[in-house]
mmCIF file of the C-alpha atoms, coordinates in Angstrom:
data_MODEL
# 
_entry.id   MODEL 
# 
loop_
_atom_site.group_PDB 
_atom_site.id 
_atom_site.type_symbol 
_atom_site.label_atom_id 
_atom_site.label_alt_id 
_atom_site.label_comp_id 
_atom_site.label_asym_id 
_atom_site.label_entity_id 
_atom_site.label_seq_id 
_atom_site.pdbx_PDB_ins_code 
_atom_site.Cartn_x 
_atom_site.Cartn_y 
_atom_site.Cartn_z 
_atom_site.occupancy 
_atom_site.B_iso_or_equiv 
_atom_site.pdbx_formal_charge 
_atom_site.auth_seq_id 
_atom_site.auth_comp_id 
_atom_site.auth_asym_id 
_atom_site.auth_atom_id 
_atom_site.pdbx_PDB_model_num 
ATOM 1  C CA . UNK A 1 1  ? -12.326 -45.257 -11.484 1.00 0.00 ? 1  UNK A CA 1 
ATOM 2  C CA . UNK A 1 2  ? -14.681 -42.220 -12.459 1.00 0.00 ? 2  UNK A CA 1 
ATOM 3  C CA . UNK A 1 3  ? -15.095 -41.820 -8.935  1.00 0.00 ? 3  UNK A CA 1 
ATOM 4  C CA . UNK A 1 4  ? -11.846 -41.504 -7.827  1.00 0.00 ? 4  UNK A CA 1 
ATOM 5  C CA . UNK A 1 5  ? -11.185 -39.172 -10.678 1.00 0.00 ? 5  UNK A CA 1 
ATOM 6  C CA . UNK A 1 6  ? -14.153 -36.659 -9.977  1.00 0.00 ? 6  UNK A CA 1 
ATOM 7  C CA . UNK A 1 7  ? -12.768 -36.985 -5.912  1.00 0.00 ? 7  UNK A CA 1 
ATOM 8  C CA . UNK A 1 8  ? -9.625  -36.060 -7.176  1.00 0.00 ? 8  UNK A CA 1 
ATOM 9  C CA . UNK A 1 9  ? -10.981 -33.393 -9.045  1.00 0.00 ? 9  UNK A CA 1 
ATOM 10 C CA . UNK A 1 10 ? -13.018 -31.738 -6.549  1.00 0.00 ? 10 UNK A CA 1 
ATOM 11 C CA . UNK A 1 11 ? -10.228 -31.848 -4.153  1.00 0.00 ? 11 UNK A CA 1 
ATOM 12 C CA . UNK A 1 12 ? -7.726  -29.859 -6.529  1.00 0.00 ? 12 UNK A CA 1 
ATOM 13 C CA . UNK A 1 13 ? -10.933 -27.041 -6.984  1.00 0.00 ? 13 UNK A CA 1 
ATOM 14 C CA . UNK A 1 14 ? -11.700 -26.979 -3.611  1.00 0.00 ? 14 UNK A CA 1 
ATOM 15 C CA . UNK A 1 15 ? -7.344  -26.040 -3.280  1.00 0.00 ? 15 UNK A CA 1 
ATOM 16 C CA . UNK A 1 16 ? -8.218  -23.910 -5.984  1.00 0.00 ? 16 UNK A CA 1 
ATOM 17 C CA . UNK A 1 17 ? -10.479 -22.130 -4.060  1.00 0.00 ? 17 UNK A CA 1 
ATOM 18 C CA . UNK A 1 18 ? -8.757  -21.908 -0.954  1.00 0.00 ? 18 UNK A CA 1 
ATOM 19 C CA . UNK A 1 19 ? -5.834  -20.351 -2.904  1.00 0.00 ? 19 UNK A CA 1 
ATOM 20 C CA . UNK A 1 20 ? -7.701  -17.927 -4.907  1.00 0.00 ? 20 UNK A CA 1 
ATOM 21 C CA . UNK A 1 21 ? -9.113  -16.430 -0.886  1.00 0.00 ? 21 UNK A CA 1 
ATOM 22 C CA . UNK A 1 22 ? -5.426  -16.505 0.168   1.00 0.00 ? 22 UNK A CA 1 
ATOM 23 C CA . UNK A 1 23 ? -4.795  -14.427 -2.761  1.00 0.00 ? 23 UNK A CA 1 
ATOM 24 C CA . UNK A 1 24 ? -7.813  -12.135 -2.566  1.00 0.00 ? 24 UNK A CA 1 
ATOM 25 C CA . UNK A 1 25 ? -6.981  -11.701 1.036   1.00 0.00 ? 25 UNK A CA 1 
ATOM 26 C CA . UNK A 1 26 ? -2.806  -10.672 0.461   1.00 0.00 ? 26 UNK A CA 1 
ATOM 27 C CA . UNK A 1 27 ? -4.275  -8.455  -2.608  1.00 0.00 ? 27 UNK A CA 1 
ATOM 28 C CA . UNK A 1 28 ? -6.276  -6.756  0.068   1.00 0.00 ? 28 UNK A CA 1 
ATOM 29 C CA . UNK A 1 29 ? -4.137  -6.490  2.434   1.00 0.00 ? 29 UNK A CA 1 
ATOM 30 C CA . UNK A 1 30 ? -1.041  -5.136  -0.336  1.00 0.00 ? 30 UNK A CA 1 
ATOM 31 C CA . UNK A 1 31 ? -3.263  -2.202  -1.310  1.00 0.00 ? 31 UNK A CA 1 
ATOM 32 C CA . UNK A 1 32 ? -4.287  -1.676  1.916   1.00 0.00 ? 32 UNK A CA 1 
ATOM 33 C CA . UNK A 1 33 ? -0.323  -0.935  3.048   1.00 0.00 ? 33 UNK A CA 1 
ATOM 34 C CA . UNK A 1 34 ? -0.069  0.770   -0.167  1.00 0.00 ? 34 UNK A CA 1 
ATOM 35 C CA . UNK A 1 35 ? -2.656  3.195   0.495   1.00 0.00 ? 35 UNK A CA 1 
ATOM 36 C CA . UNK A 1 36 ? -1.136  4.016   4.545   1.00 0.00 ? 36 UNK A CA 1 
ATOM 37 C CA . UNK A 1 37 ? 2.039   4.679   2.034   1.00 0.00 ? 37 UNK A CA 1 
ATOM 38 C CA . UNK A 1 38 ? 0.473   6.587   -0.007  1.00 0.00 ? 38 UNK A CA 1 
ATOM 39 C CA . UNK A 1 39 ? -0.915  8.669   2.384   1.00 0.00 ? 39 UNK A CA 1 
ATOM 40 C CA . UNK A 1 40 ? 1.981   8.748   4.884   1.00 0.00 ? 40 UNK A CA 1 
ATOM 41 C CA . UNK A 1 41 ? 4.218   9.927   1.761   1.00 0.00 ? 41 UNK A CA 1 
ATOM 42 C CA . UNK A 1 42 ? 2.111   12.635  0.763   1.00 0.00 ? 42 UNK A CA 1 
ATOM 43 C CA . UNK A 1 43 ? 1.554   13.940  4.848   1.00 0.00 ? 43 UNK A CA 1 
ATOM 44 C CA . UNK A 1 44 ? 6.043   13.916  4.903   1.00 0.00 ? 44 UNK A CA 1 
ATOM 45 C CA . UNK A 1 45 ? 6.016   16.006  1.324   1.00 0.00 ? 45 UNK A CA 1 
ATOM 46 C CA . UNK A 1 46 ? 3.311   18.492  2.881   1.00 0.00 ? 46 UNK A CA 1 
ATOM 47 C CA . UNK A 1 47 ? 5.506   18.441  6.168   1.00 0.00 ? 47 UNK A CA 1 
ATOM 48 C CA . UNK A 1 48 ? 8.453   18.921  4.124   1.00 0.00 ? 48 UNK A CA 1 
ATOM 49 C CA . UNK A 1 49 ? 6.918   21.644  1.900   1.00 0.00 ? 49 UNK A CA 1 
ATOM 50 C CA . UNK A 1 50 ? 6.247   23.552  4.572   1.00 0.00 ? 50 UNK A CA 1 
ATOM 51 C CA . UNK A 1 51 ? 9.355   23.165  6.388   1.00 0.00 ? 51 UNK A CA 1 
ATOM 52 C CA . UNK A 1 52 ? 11.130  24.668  3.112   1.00 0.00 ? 52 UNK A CA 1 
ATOM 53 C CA . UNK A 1 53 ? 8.491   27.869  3.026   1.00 0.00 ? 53 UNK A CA 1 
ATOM 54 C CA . UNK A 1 54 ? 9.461   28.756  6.555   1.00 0.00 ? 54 UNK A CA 1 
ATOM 55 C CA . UNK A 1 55 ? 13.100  28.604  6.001   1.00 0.00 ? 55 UNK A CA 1 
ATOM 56 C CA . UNK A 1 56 ? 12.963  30.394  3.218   1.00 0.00 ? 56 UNK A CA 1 
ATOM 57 C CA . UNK A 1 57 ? 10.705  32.731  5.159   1.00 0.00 ? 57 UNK A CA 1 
ATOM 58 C CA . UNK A 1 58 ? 13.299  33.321  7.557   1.00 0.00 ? 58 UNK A CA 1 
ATOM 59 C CA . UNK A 1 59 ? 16.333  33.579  4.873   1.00 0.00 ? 59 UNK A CA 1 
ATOM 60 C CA . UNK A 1 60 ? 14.476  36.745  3.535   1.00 0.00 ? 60 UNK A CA 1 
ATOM 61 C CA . UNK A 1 61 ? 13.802  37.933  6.879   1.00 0.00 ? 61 UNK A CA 1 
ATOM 62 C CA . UNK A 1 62 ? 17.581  37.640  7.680   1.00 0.00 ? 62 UNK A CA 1 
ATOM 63 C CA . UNK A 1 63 ? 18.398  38.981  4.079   1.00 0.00 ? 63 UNK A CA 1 
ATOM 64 C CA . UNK A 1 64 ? 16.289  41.850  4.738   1.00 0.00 ? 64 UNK A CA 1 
ATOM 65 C CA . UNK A 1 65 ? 18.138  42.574  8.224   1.00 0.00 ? 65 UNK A CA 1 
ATOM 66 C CA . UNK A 1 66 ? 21.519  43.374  6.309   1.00 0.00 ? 66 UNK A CA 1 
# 
């Protein structure tokens, strides 16, 4: 009986285990695509902060024309 138990036993751990790498792995993986995110959101911002300065850029320029 002892013997099936400690089977048993090492069998849920061993799932245990397994699940815990699956876990480790998606964790990984998460702030992996997090960080691209991250880093794609702040390139856009720059893009769009600079797209804003030249507009306005050019709205003086016009504003100055009159």
């Amino acid at each position: 009986m002892a013997e099936n138990q400690l089977k048993a036993l090492e069998k849920k751990i061993d799932e245990l285990i397994s699940l815990c790498q699956d876990l480790d792995r998606e964790n990984q993986s998460l702030k992996d695509d997090l960080s691209g995110w991250q880093r794609e959101r702040k390139e856009l911002m720059d893009k769009n902060e600079l797209a804003r300065d030249k507009v306005e850029a050019m709205i003086n320029r016009l504003r100055a024309m009159e």
